[in-house]
C-alpha positions in Angstrom: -25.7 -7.4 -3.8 -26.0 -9.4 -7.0 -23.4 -11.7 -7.8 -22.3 -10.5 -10.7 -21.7 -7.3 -8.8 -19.9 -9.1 -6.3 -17.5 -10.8 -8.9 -17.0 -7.5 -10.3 -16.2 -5.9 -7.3 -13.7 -8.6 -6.4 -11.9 -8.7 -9.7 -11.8 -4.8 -9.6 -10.4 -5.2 -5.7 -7.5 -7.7 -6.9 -6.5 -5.2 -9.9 -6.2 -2.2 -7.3 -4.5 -4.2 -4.7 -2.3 -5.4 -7.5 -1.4 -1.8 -8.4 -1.0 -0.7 -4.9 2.0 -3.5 -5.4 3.5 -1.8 -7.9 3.5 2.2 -5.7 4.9 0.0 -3.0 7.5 -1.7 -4.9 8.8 2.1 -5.7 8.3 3.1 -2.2 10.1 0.1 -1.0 13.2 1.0 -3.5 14.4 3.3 -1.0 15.9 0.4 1.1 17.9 -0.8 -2.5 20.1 2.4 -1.4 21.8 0.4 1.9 22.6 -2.9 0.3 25.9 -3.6 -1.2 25.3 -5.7 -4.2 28.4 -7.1 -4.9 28.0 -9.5 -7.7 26.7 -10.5 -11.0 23.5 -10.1 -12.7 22.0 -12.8 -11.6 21.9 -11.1 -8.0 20.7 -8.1 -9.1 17.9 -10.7 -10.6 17.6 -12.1 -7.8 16.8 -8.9 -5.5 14.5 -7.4 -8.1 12.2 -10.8 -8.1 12.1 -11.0 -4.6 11.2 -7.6 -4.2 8.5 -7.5 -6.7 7.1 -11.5 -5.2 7.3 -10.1 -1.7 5.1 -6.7 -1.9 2.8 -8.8 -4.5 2.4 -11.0 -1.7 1.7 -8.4 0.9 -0.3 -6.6 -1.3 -2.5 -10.3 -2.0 -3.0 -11.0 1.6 -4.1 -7.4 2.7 -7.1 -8.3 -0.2 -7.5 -11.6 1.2 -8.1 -10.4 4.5 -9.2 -6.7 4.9 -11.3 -6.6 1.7 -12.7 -9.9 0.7 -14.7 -10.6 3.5 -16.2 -7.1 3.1 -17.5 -7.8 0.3 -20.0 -10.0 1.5 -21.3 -7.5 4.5 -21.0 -4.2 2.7 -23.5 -3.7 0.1 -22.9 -0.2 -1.2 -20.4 -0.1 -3.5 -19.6 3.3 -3.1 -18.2 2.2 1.1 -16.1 -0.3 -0.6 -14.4 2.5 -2.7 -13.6 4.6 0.3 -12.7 1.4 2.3 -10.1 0.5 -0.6 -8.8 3.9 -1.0 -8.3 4.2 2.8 -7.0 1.0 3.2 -4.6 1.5 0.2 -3.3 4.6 1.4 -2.8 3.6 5.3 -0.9 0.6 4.4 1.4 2.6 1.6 1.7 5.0 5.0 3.3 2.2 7.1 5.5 1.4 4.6 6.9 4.7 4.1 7.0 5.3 7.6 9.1 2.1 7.6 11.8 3.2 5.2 11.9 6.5 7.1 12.4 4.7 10.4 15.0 2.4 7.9 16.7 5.5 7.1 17.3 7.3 10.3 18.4 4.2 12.3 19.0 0.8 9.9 16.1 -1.0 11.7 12.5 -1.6 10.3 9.4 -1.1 12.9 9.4 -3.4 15.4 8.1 -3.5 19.1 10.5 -1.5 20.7 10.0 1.6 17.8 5.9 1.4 18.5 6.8 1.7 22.5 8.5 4.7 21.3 6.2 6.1 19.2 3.5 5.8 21.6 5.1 6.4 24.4 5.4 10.1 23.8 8.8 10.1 22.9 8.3 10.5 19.3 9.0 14.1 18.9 12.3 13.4 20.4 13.9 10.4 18.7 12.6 10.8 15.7 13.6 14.1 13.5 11.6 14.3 10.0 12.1 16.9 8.4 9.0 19.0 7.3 10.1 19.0 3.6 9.6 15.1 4.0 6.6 14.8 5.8 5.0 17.4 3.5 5.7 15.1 0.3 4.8 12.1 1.7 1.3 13.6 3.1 1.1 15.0 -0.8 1.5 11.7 -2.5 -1.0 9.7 0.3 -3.6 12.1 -0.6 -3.3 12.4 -4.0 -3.0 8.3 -3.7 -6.0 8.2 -1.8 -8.0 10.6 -4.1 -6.7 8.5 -7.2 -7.8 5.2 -6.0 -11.3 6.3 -5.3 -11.8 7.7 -8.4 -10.4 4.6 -10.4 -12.8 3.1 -8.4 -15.8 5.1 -9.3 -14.5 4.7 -13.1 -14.1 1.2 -13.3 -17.3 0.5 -12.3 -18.9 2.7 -14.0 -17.5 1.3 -17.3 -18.0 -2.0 -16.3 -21.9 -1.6 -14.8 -22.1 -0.2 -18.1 -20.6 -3.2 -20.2 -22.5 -5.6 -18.6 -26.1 -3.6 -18.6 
């Protein structure tokens, strides 16, 4: 792969990660819902900076470290597309697993809630209901379907800019 290609696809990969931020910062808005916020502005500040630095931050290092060093091994462009998209998407899907987990019993996923989950109990401690596991399968997939073709269009303008 070119260089130029490379820089492209790295610039694009930060803008995407970037915007996958922003989906988790209104996925992660559901948790605003248990805290009492009993103050002035400048908490309300506060929270919303923190929020926004700490899924910018999460967002950052899941670039840094799932698709950076990709780019250097994978040189069809087209497998980094699906490998963001699916990325994107499983990593939106932990987190909203995580705020439903949040919701039923006050506690994020830890240890113990995986040794649940896979240890066959999952059917019985947690109760989703179908309305809310049929939304949240919606929105992955039409996240998932959405990223790859912002992919696909971003480099195609861009190819095109630069050729």
């Amino acid at each position: 792969m070119p260089v130029a290609e490379r820089k492209l696809n790295l610039k694009a990969g930060a803008w995407y990660f970037l915007s996958i931020a922003i989906l988790a910062i209104c996925i992660a808005s559901r948790y605003f819902k248990y805290m009492q916020i009993d103050g002035d502005w400048l908490t309300v500040i506060y929270l919303f900076a923190a929020t926004v630095s700490h899924f910018v931050l999460l967002s950052m290092i899941v670039y840094a470290v799932l698709f950076i060093p990709l780019i250097f091994f994978i040189r069809n462009k087209n497998i980094l597309h699906w490998y963001v998209a699916l990325i994107s998407t499983l990593t939106l899907l932990l987190l909203l697993l995580d705020t439903y987990v949040f919701d039923l019993y006050r506690f994020h996923i830890n240890e113990f809630v995986l040794n649940l989950v896979f240890g066959g109990a999952f059917s019985e401690i947690f109760c989703f209901r179908h309305n809310t596991l049929y939304k949240s399968n919606h929105c992955l997939y039409c996240n998932f379907n959405v990223v790859v073709s912002a992919c696909k269009i971003y480099m195609a303008k861009k190819l095109k800019k630069e050729f």
